[in-house]
PDB file with one MODEL, atoms N, CA, C and O in Angstrom:
MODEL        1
ATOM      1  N   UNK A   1     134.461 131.948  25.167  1.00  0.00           N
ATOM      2  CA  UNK A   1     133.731 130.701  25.221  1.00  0.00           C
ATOM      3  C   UNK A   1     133.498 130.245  26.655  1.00  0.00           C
ATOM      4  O   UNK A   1     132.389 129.778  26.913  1.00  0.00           O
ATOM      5  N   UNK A   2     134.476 130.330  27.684  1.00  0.00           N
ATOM      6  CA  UNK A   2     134.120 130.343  28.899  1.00  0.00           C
ATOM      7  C   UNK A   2     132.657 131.015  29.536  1.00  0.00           C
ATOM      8  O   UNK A   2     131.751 130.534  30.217  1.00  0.00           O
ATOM      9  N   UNK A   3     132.806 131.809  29.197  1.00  0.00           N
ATOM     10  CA  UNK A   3     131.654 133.043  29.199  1.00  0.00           C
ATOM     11  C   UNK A   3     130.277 132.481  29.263  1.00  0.00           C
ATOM     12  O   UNK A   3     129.272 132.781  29.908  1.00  0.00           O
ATOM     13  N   UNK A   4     130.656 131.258  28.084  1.00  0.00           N
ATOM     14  CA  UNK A   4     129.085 130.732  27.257  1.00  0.00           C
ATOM     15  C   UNK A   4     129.190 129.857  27.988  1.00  0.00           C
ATOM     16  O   UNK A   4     128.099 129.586  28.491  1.00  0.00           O
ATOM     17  N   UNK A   5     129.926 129.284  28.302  1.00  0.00           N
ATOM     18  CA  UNK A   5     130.124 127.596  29.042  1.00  0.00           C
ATOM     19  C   UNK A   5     129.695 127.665  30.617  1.00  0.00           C
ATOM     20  O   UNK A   5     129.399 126.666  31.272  1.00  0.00           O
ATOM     21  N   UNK A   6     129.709 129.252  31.216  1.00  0.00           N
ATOM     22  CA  UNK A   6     129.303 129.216  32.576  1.00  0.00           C
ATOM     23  C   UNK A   6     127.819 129.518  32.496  1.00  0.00           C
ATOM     24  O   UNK A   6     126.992 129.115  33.314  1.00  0.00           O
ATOM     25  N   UNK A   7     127.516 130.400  31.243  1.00  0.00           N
ATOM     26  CA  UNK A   7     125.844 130.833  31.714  1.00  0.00           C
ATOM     27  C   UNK A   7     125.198 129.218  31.013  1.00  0.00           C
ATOM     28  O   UNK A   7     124.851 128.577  32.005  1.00  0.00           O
ATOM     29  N   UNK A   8     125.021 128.674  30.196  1.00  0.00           N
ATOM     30  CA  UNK A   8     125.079 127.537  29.804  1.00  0.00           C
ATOM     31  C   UNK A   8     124.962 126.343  30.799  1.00  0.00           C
ATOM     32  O   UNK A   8     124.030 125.538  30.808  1.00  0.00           O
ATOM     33  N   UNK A   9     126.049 126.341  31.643  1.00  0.00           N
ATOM     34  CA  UNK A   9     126.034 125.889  33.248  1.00  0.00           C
ATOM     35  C   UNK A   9     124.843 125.526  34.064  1.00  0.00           C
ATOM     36  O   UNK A   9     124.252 124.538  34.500  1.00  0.00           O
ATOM     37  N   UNK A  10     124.764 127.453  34.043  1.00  0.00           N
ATOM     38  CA  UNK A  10     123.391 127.325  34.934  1.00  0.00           C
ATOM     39  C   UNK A  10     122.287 127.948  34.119  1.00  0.00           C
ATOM     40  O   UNK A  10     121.448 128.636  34.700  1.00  0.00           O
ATOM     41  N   UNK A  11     122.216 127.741  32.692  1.00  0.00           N
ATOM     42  CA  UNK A  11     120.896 127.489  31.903  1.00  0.00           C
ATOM     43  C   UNK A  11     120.384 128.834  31.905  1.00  0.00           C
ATOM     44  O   UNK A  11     119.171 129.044  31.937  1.00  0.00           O
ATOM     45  N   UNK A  12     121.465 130.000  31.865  1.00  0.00           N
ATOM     46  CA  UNK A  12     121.279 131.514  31.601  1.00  0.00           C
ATOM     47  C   UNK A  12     121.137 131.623  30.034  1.00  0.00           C
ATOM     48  O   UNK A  12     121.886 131.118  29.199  1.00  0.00           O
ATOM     49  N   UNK A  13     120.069 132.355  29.827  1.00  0.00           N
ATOM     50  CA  UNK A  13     120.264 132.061  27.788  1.00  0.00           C
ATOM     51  C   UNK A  13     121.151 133.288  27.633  1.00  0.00           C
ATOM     52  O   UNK A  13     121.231 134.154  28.505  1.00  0.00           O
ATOM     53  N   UNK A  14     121.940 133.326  26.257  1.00  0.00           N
ATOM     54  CA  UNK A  14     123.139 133.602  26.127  1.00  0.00           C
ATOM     55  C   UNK A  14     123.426 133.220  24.847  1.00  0.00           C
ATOM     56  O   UNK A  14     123.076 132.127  24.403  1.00  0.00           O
ATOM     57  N   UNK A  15     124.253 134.323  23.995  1.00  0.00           N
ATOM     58  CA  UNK A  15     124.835 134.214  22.706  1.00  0.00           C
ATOM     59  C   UNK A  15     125.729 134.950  22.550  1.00  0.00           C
ATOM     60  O   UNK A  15     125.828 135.890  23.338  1.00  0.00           O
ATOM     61  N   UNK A  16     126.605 134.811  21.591  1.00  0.00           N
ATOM     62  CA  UNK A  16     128.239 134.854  21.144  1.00  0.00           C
ATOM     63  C   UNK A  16     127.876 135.473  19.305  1.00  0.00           C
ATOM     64  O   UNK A  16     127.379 134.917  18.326  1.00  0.00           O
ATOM     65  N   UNK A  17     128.404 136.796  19.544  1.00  0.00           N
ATOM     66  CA  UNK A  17     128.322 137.523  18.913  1.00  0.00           C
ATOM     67  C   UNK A  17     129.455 137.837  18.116  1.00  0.00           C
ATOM     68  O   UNK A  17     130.129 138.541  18.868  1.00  0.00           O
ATOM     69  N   UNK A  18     130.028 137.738  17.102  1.00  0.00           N
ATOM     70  CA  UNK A  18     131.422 137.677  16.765  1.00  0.00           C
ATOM     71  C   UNK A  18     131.370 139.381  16.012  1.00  0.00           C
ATOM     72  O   UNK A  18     130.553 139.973  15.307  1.00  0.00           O
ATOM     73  N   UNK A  19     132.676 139.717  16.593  1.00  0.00           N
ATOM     74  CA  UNK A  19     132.834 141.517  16.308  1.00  0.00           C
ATOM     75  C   UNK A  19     132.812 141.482  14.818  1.00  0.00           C
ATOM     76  O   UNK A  19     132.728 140.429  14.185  1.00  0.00           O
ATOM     77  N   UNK A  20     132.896 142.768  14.230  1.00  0.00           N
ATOM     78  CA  UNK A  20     133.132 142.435  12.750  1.00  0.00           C
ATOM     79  C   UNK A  20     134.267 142.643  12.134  1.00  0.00           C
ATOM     80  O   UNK A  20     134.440 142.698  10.916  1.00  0.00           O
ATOM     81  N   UNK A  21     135.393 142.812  13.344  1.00  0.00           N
ATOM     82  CA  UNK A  21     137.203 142.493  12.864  1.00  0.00           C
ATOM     83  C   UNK A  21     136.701 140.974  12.729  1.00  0.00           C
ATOM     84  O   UNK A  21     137.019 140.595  11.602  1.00  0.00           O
ATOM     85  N   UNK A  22     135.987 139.873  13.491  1.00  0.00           N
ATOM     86  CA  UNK A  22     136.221 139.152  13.272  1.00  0.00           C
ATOM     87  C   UNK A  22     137.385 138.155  14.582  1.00  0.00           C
ATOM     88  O   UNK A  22     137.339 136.933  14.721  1.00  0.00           O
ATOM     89  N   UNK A  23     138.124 138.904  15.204  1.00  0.00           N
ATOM     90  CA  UNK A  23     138.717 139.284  16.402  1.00  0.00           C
ATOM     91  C   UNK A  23     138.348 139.143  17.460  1.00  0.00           C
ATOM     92  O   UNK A  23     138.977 138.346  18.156  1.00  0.00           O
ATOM     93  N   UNK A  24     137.614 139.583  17.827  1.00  0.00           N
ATOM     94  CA  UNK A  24     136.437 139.305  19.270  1.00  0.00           C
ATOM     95  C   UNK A  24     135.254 139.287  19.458  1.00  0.00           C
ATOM     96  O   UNK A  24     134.475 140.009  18.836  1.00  0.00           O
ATOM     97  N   UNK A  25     134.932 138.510  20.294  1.00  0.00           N
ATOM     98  CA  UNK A  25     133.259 138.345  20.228  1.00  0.00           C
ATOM     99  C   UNK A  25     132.493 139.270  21.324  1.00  0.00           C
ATOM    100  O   UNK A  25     133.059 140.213  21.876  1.00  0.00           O
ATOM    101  N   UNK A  26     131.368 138.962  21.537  1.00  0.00           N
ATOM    102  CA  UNK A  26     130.464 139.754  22.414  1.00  0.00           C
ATOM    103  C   UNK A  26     129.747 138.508  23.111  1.00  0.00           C
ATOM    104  O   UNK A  26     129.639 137.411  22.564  1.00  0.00           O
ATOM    105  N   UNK A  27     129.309 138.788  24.281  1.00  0.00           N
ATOM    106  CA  UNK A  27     128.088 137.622  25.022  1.00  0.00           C
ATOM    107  C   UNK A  27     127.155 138.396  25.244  1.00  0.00           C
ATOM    108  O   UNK A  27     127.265 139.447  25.875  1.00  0.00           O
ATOM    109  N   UNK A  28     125.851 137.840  24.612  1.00  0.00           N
ATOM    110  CA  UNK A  28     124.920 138.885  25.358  1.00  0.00           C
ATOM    111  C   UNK A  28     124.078 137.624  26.151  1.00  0.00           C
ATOM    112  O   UNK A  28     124.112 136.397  26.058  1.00  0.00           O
ATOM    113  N   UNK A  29     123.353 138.535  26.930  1.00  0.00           N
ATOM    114  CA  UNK A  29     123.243 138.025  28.073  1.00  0.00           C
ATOM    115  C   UNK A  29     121.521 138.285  28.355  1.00  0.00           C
ATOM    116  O   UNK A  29     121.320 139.479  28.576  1.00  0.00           O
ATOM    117  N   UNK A  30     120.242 137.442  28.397  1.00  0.00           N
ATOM    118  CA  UNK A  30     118.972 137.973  28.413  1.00  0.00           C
ATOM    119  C   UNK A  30     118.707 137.554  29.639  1.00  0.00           C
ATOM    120  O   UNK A  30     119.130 136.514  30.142  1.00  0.00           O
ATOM    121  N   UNK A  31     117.803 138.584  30.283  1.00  0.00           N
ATOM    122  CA  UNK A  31     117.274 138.332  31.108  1.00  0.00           C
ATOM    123  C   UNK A  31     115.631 138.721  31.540  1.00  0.00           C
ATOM    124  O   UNK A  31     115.089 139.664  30.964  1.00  0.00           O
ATOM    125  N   UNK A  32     114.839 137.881  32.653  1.00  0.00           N
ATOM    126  CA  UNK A  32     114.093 138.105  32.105  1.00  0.00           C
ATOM    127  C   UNK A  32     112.852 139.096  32.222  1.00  0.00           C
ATOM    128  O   UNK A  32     111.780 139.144  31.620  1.00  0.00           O
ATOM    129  N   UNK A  33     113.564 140.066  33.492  1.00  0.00           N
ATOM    130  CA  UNK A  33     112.934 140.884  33.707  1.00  0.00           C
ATOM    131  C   UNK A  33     114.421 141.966  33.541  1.00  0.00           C
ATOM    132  O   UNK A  33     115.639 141.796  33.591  1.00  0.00           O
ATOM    133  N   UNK A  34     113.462 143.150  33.316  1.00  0.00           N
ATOM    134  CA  UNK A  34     114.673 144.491  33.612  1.00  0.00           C
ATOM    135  C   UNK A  34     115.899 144.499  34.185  1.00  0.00           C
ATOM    136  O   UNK A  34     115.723 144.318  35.390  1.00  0.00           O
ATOM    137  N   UNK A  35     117.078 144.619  33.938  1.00  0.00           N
ATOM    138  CA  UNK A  35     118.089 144.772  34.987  1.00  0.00           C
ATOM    139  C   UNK A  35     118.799 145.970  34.948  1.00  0.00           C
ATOM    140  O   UNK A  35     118.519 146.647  33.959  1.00  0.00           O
ATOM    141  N   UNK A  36     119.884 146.606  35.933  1.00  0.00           N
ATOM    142  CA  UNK A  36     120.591 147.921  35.000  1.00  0.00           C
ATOM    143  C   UNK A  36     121.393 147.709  34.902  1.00  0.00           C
ATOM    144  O   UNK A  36     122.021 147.096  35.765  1.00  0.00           O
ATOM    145  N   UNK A  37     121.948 148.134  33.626  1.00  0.00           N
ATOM    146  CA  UNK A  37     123.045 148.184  32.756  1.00  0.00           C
ATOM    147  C   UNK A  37     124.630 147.752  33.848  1.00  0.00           C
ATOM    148  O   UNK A  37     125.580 147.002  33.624  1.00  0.00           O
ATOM    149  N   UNK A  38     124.329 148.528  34.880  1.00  0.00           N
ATOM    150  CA  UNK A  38     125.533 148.202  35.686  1.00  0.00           C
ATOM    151  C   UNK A  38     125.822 147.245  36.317  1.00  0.00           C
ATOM    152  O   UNK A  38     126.994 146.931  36.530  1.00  0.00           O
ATOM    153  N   UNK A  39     125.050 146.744  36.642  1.00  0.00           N
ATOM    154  CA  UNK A  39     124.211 145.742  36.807  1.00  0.00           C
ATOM    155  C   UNK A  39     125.404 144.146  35.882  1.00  0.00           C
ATOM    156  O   UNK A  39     126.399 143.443  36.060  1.00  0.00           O
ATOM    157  N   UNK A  40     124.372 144.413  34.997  1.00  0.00           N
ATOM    158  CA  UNK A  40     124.477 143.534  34.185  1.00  0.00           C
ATOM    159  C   UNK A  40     126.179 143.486  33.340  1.00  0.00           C
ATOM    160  O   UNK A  40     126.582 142.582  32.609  1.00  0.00           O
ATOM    161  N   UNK A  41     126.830 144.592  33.685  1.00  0.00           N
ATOM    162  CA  UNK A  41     127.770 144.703  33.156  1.00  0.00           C
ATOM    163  C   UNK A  41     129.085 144.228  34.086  1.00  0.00           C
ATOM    164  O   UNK A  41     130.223 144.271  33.620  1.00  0.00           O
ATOM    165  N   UNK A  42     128.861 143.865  35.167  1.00  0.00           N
ATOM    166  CA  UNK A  42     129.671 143.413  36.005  1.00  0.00           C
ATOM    167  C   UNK A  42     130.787 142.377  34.954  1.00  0.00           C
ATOM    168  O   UNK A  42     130.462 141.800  33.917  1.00  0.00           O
ATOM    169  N   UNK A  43     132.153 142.385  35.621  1.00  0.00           N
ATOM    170  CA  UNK A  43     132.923 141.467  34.952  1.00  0.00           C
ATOM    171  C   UNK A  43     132.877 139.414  34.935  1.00  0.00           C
ATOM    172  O   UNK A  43     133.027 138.480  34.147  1.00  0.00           O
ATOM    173  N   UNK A  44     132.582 139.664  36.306  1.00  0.00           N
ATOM    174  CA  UNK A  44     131.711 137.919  36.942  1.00  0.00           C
ATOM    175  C   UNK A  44     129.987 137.977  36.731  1.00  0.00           C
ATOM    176  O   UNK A  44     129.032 138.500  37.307  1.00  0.00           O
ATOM    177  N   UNK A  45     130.246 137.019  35.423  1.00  0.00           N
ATOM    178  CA  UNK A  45     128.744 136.642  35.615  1.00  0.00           C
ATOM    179  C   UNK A  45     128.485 136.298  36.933  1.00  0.00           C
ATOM    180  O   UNK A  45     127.861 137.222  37.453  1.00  0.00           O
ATOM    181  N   UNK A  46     128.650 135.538  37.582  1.00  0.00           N
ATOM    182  CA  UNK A  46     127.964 134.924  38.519  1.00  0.00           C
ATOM    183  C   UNK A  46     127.679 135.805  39.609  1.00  0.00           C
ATOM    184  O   UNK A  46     126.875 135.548  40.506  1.00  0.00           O
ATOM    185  N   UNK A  47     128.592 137.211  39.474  1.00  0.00           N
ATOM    186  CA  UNK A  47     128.151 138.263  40.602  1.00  0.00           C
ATOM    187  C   UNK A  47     126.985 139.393  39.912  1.00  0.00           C
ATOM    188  O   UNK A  47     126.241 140.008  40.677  1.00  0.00           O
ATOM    189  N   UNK A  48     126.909 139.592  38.464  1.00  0.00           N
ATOM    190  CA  UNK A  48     126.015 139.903  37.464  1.00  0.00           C
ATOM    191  C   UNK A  48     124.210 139.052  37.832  1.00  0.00           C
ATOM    192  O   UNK A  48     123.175 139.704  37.977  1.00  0.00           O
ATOM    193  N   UNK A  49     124.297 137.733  37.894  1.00  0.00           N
ATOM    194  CA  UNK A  49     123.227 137.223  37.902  1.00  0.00           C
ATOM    195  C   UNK A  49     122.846 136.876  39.739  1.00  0.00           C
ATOM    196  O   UNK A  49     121.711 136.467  39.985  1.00  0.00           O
ATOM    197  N   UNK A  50     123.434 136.990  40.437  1.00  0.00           N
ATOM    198  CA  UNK A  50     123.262 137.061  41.733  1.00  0.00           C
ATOM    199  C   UNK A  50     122.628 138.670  41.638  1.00  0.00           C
ATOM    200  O   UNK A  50     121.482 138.761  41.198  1.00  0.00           O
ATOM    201  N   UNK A  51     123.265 139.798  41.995  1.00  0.00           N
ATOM    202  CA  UNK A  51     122.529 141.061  42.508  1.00  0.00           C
ATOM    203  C   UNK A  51     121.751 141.049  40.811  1.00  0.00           C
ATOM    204  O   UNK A  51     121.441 142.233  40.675  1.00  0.00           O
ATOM    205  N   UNK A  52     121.575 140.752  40.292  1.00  0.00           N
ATOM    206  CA  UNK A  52     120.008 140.843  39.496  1.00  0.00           C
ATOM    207  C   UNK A  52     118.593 139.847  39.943  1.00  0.00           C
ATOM    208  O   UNK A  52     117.466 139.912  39.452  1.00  0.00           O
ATOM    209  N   UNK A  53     119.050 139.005  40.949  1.00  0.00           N
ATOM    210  CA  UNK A  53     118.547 138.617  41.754  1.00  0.00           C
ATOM    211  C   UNK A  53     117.842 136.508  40.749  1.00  0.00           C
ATOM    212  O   UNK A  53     117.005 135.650  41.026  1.00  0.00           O
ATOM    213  N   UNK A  54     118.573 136.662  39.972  1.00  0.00           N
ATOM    214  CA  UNK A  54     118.725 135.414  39.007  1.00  0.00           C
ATOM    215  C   UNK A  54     118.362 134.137  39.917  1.00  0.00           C
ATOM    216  O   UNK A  54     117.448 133.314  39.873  1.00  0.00           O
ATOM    217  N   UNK A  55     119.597 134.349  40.856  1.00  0.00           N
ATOM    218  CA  UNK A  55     119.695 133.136  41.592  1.00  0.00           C
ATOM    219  C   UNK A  55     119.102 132.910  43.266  1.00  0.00           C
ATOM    220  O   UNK A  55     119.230 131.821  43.825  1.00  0.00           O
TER     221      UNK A  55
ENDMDL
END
């Protein structure tokens, strides 16, 4: 929920995907041009949406 509460923040669209244990969720994360995967997979959003060039 943190997750959602920072892109949310800064008005990144974003949804919470709940696994199907039920257990853990997923954030996905849109953006709005292309990014790569590695990219985007960074553990800090905020270093994720910086070198995708977001901000």
């Amino acid at each position: 929920m943190a997750y959602l509460k920072a892109a949310r923040t800064w008005s990144v669209p974003a949804a919470l995907e709940v696994s199907r244990s039920g257990v853990g969720a997923h954030a996905w994360v849109f953006f709005a041009a292309p990014v790569p995967a590695e990219t985007a997979q960074q553990n800090d959003l905020a270093d994720a949406l910086i070198l995708s060039g977001w901000f």
